[in-house]
KEMI-233356 format. One record per residue (C-alpha): residue in three letters; x, y, z; residue number from 1. Coordinates in steps of 0.1 Angstrom, whole numbers, plus 5000, padded with zeros to 4 digits. Last residue first. Example, Ala and Ser with C-alpha at 12.3 -4.5 7.8 and 13.67 -1.06 7.14 Angstrom:
2
site code SER	xx 5137	yy 4989	zz 5071	pos 2
site code ALA	xx 5123	yy 4955	zz 5078	pos 1
This chain:
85
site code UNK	xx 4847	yy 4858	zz 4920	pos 85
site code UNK	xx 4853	yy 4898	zz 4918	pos 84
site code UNK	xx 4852	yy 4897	zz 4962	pos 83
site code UNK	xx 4873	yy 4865	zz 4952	pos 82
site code UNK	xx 4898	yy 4884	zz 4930	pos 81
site code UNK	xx 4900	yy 4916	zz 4956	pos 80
site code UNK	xx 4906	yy 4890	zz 4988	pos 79
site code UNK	xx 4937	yy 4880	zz 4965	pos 78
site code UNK	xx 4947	yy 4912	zz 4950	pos 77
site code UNK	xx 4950	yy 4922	zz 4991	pos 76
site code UNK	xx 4965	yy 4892	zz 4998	pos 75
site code UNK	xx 4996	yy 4897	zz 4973	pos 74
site code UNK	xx 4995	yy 4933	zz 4978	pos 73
site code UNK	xx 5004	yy 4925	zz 5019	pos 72
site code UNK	xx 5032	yy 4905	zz 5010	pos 71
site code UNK	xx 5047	yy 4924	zz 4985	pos 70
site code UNK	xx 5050	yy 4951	zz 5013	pos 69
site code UNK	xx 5068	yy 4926	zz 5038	pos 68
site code UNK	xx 5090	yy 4919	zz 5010	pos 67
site code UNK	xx 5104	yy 4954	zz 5004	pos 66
site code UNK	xx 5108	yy 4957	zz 5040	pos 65
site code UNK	xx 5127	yy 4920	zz 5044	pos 64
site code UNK	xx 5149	yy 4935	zz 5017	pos 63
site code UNK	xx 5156	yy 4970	zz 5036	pos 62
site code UNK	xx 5149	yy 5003	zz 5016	pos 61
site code UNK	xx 5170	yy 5024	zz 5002	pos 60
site code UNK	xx 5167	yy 5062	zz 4986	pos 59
site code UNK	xx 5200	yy 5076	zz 4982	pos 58
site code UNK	xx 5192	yy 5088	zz 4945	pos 57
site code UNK	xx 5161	yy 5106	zz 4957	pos 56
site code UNK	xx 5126	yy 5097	zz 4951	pos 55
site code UNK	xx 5124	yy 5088	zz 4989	pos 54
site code UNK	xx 5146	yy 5090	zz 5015	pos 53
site code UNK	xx 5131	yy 5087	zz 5053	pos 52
site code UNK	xx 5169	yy 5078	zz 5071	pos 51
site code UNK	xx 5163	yy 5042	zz 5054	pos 50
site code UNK	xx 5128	yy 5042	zz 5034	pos 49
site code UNK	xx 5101	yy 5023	zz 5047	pos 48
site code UNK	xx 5071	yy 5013	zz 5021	pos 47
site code UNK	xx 5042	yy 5026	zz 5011	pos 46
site code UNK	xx 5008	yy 5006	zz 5002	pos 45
site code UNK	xx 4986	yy 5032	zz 4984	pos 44
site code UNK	xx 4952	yy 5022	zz 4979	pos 43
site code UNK	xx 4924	yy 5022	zz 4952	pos 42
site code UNK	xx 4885	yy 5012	zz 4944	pos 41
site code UNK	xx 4887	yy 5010	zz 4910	pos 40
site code UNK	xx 4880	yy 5033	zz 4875	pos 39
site code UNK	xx 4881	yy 5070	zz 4890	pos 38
site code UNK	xx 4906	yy 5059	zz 4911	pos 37
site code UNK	xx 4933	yy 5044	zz 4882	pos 36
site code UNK	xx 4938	yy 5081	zz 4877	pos 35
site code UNK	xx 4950	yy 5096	zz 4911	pos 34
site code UNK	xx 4964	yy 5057	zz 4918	pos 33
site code UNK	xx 4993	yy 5066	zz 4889	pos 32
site code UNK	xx 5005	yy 5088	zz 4918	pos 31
site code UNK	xx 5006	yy 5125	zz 4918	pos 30
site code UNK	xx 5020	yy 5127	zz 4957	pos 29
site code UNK	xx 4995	yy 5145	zz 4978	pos 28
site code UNK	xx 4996	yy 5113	zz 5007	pos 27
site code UNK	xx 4980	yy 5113	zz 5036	pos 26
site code UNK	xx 4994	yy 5083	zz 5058	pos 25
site code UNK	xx 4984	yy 5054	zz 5078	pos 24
site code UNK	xx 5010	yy 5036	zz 5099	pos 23
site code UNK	xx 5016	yy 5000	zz 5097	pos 22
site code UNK	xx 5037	yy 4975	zz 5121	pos 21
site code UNK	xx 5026	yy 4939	zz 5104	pos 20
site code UNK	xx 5014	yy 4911	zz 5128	pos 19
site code UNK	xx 5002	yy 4892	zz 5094	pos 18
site code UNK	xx 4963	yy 4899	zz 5107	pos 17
site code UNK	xx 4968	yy 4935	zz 5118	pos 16
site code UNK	xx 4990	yy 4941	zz 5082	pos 15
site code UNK	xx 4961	yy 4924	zz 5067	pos 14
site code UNK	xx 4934	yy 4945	zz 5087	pos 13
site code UNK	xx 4950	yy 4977	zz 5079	pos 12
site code UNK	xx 4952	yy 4970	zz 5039	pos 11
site code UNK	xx 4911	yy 4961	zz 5045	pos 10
site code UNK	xx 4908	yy 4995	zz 5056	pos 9
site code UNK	xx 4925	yy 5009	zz 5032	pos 8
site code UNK	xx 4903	yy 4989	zz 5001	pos 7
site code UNK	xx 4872	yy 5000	zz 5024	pos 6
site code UNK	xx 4879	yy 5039	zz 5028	pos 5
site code UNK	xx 4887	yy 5039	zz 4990	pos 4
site code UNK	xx 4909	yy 5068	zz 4979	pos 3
site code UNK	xx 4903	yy 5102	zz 4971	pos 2
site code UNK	xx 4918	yy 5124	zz 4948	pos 1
């Protein structure tokens, strides 16, 4: 599956514009995005994990992390409304 050059670009430029720390990532995971991207454009927004756990009962991720990530879905569903607009 591939996803939308634009939608991760425009990801990029709101972590660039909220002074966000970002790194892009290839991802093979199954994720619901796999069938969502034959209907929408489509990204993945990750989070951090403390010590890199992930689907694992010790998985953890800081507050201000978690938030930081609702942050940048919140503008991008907003710039994706008004492109709809």
């Amino acid at each position: 599956m591939q996803l939308s050059a634009e939608m991760n670009q425009d990801l990029v430029t709101i972590c660039e514009e909220k002074s966000l720390s970002y790194q892009q990532m290839h991802s093979g995971a199954g994720h619901d995005a796999m069938n969502m991207a034959t209907l929408c454009p489509v990204g993945l927004i990750f989070v951090p994990s403390v010590d890199g756990l992930s689907h694992h009962p010790n998985e953890f991720t800081e507050l201000g992390d978690i938030l930081a990530g609702i942050d940048v879905l919140e503008e991008a569903v907003v710039q994706c409304a008004r492109v709809a607009d």
